[in-house]
FISENU-99427 format. One record per residue: x, y, z of N, C-alpha, C, O in turn. Coordinates in nm, 2 decimals. Each point is the difference from the previous one (the first is absolute). Layout:
<sites>
SITE   n.xx   n.yy   n.zz  ca.xx  ca.yy  ca.zz   c.xx   c.yy   c.zz   o.xx   o.yy   o.zz
SITE      X      Y      Z      X      Y      Z      X      Y      Z      X      Y      Z
...
</sites>
This chain:
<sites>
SITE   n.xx   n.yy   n.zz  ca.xx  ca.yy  ca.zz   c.xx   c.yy   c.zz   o.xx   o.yy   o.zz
SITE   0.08  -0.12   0.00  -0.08   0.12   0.00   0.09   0.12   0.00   0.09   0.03   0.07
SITE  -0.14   0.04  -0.16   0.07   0.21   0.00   0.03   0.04   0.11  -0.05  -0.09   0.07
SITE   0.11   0.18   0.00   0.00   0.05   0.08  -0.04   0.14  -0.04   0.06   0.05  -0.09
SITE  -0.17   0.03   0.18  -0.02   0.14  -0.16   0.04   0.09   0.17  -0.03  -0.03   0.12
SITE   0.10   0.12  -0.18   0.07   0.07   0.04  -0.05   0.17   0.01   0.01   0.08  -0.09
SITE  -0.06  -0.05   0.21  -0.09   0.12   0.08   0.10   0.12  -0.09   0.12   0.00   0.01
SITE  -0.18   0.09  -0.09   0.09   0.10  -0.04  -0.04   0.15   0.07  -0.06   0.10  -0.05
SITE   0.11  -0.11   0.20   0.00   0.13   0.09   0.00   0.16  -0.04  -0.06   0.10   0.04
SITE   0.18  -0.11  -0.14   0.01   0.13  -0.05  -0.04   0.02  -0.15   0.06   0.08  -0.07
SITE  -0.18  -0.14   0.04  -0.02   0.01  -0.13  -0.16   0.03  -0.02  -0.09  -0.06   0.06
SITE   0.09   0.17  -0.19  -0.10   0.02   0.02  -0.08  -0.07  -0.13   0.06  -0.05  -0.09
SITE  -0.20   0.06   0.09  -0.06  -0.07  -0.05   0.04  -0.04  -0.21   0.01  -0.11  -0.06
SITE   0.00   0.23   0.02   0.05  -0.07  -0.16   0.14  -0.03   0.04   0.07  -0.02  -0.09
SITE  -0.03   0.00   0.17   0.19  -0.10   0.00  -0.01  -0.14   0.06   0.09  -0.07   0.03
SITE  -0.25   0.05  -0.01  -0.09  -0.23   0.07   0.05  -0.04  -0.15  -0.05   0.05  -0.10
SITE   0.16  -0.17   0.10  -0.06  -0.10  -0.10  -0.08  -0.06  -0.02  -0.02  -0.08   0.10
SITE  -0.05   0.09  -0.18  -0.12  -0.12  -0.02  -0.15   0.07   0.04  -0.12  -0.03  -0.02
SITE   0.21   0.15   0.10  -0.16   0.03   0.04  -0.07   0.09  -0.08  -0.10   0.02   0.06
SITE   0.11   0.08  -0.19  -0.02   0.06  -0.13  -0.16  -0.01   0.01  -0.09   0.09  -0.02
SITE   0.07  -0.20   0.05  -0.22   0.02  -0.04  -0.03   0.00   0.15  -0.12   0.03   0.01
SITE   0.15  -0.05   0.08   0.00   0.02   0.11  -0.07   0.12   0.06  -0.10   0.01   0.08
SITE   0.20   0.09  -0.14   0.02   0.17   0.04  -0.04   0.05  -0.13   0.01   0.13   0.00
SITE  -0.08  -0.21  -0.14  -0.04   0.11  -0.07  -0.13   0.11   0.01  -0.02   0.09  -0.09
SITE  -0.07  -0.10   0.22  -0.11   0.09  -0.02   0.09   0.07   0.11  -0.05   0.11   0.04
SITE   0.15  -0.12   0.00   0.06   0.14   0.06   0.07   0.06  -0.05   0.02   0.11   0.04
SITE   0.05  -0.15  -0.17   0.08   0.10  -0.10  -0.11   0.08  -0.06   0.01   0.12  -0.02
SITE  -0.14  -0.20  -0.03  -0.09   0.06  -0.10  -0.06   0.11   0.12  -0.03   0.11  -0.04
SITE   0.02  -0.14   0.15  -0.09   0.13   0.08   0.11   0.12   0.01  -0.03   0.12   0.00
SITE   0.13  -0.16   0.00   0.16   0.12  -0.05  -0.02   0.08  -0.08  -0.04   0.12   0.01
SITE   0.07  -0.22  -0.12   0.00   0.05  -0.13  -0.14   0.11  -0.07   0.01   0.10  -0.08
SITE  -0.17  -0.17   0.14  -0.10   0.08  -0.02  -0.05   0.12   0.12  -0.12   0.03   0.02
SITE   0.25   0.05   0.06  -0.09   0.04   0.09   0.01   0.17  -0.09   0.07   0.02  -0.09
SITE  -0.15   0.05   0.14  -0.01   0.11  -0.09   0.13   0.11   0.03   0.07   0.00   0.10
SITE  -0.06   0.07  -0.18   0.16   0.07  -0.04   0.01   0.08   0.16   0.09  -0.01   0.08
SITE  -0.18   0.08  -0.07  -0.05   0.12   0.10   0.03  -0.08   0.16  -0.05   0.03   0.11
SITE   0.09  -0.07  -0.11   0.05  -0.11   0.14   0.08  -0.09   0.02   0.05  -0.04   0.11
SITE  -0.03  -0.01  -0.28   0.14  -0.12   0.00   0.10   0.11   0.04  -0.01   0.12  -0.03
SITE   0.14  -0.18   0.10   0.13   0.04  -0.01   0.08  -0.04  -0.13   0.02  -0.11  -0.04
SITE   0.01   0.25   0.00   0.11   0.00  -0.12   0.10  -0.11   0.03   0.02  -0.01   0.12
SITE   0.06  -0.10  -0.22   0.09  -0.09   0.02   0.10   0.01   0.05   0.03  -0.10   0.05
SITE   0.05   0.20  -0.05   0.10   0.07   0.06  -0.04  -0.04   0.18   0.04  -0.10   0.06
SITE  -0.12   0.19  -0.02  -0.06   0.00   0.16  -0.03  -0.15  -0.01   0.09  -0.06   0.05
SITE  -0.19  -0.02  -0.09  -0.03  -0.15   0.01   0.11  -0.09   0.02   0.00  -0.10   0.07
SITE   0.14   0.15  -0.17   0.12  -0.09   0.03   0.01   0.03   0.14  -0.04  -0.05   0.11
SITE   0.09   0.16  -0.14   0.08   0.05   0.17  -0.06  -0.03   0.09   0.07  -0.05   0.10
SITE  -0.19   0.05  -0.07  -0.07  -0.06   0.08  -0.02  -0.17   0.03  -0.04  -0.03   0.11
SITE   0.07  -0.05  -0.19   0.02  -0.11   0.02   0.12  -0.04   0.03   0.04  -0.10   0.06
SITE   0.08   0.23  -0.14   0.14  -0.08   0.04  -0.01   0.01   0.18   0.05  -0.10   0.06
SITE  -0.09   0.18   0.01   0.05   0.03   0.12  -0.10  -0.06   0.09   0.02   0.02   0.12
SITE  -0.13  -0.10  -0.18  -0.09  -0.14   0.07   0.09  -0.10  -0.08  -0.06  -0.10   0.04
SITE   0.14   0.06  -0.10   0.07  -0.08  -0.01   0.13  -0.02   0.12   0.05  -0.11   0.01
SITE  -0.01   0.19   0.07   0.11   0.02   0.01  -0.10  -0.02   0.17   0.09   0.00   0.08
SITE  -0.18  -0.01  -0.03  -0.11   0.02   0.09   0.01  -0.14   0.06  -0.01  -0.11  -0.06
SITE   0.03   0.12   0.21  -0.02  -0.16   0.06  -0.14  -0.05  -0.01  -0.01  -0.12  -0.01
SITE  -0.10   0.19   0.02  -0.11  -0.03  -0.01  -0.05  -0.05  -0.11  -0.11  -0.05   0.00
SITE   0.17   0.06  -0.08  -0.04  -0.07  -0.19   0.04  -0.12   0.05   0.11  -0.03   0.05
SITE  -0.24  -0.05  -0.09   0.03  -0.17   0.00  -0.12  -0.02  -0.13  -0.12   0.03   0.02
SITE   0.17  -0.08  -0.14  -0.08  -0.11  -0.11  -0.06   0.14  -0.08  -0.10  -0.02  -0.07
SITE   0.15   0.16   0.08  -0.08   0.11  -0.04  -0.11   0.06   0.11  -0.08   0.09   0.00
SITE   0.11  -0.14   0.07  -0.12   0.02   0.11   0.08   0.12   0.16   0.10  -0.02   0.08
SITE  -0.15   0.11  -0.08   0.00   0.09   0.11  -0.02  -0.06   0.08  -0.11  -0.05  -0.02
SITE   0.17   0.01   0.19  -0.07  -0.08   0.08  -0.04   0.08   0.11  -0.06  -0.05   0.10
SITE   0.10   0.21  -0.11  -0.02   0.08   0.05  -0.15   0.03   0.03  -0.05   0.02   0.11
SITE  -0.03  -0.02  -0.27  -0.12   0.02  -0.01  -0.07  -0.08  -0.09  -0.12   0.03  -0.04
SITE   0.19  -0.15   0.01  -0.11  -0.08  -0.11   0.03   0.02  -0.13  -0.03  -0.09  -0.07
SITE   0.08   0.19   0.03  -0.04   0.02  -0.15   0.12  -0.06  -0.11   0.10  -0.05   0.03
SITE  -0.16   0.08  -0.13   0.10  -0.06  -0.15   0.09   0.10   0.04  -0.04   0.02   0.11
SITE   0.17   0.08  -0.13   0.06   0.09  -0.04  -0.03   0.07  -0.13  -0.02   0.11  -0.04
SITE   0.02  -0.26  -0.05   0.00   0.09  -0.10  -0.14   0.06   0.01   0.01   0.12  -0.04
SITE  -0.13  -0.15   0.07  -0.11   0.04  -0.06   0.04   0.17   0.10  -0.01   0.11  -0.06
SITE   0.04  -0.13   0.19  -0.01   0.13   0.09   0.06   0.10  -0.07  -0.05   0.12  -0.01
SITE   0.20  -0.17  -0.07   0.14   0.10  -0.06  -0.14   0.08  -0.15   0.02   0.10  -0.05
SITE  -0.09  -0.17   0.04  -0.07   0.04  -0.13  -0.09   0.08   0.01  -0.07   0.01  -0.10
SITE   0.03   0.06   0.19  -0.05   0.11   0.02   0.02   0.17   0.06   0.03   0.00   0.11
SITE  -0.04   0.10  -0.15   0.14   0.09   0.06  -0.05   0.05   0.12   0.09   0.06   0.05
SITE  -0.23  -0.06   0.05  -0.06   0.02   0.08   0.06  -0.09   0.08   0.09   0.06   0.06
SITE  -0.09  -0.17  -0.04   0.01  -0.09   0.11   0.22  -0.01   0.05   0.09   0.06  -0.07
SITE  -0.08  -0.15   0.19   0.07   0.05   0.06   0.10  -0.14   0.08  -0.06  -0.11   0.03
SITE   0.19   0.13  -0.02   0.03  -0.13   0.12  -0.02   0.03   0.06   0.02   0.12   0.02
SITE  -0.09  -0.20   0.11  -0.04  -0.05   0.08   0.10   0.05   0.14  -0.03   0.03   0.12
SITE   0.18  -0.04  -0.18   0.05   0.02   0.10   0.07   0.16  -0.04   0.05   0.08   0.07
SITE  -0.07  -0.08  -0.21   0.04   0.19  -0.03   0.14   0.00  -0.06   0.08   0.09  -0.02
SITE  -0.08  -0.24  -0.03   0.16   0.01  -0.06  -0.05   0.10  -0.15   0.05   0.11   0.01
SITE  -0.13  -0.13  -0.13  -0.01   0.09  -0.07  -0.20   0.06   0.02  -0.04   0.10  -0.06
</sites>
């Protein structure tokens, strides 16, 4: 048997295998309206530094529950702990 291996610091498009998994969370991304998405620039940066975050386990904030990416994709909302 595999041994499948917990990816702590990773966020959701970097799961092998997991691609349909997480697709109605890229598509809720990709469709949210301009007027509230964060520009890509802010969206990176904001993930690189929940990357770099002990609290990121599997994509997941354990701070507060959430995807990162879906949180980093909007320019209202906020970390949790105030890192961006």
């Amino acid at each position: 048997m595999e041994e499948r291996r917990v990816c702590k610091k990773c966020l959701t498009r970097e799961m092998e295998g997991q691609e349909m998994v997480f697709q109605n969370m890229r598509d809720y991304i990709d469709n949210l309206e301009e007027d509230i998405k964060a520009d890509s620039v802010l969206y990176e940066s904001r993930l690189s530094v929940c990357k770099t975050c002990d609290n990121l386990l599997q994509g997941m904030c354990r701070s507060c529950g959430c995807y990162v990416e879906m949180r980093a994709a909007v320019t209202k909302n906020s970390c949790p702990w105030k890192k961006w």
